[in-house]
C-alpha positions in Angstrom: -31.9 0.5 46.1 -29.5 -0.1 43.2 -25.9 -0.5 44.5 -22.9 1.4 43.0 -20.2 -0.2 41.1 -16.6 0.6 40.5 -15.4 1.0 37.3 -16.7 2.1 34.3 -19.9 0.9 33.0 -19.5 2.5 29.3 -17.4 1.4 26.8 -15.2 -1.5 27.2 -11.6 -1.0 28.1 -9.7 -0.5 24.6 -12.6 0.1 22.1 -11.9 2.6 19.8 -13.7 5.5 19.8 -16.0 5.4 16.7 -15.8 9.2 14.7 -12.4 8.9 14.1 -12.8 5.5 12.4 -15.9 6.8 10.4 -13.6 9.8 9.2 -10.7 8.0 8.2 -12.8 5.5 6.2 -14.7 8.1 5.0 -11.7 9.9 3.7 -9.9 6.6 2.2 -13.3 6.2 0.1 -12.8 10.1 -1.1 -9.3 8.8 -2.2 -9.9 5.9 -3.5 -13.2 7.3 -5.8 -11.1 9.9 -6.9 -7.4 8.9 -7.0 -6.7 10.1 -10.6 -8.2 13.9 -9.8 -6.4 13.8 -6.7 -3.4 12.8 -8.5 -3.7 15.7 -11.0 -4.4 18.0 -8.5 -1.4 16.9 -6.2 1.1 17.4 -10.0 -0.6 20.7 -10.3 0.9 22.2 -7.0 4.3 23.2 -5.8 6.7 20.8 -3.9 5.9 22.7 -0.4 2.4 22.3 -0.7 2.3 18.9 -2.2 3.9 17.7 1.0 2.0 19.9 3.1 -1.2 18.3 1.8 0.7 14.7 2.0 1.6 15.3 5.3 -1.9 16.5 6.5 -3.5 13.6 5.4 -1.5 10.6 6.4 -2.8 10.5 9.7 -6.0 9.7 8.7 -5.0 7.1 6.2 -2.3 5.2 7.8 -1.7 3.9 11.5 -0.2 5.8 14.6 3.2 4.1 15.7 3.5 3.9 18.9 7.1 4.4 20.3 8.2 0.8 22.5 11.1 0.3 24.8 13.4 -2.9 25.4 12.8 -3.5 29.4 15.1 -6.5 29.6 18.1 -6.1 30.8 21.0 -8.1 29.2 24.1 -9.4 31.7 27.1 -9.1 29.7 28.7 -11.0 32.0 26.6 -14.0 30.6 27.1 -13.7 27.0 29.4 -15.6 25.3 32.6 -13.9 23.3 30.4 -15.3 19.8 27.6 -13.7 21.3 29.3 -10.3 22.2 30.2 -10.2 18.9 26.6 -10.3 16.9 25.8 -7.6 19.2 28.8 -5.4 18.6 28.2 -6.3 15.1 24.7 -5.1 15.6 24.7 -2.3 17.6 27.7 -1.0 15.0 25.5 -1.4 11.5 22.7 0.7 13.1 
């Protein structure tokens, strides 16, 4: 009798599921067989719906970002007077 085993035996941790990369690379052929009409048509509408259409269809042609966070901690107590200054100067520019 076959034994069970932990986990799971489908797809590999961190493959990408493969409709959404079908659609988006069916969708960046559409655009780019047909960037002039699409350009055209895009002209052709109002500002609101230009965007709306822009905005709807980014997703599929560009990548998620995914939001990251600084962990470290920093010991001010360590840094150096020159050093607390690049980060002042830093933090103040942003």
């Amino acid at each position: 009798m076959a034994q069970f085993q932990k986990g799971n035996p489908g797809r590999p941790k961190g493959a990408k599921n493969k409709s959404p990369q079908l659609m988006r690379d069916r969708i960046q052929a559409l655009f780019d067989n047909n960037f002039e009409l699409i350009q055209e048509d895009l002209e052709s509408l109002n500002p609101k719906d230009r965007l709306k259409f822009l905005t709807d269809l980014i997703p599929y042609l560009l990548p998620k970002l995914q939001t990251t966070t600084f962990s470290q901690k920093i010991d001010f107590q360590e840094l150096n007077e020159d050093d607390l200054d690049i980060l002042i100067e830093r933090i103040m520019n942003e």
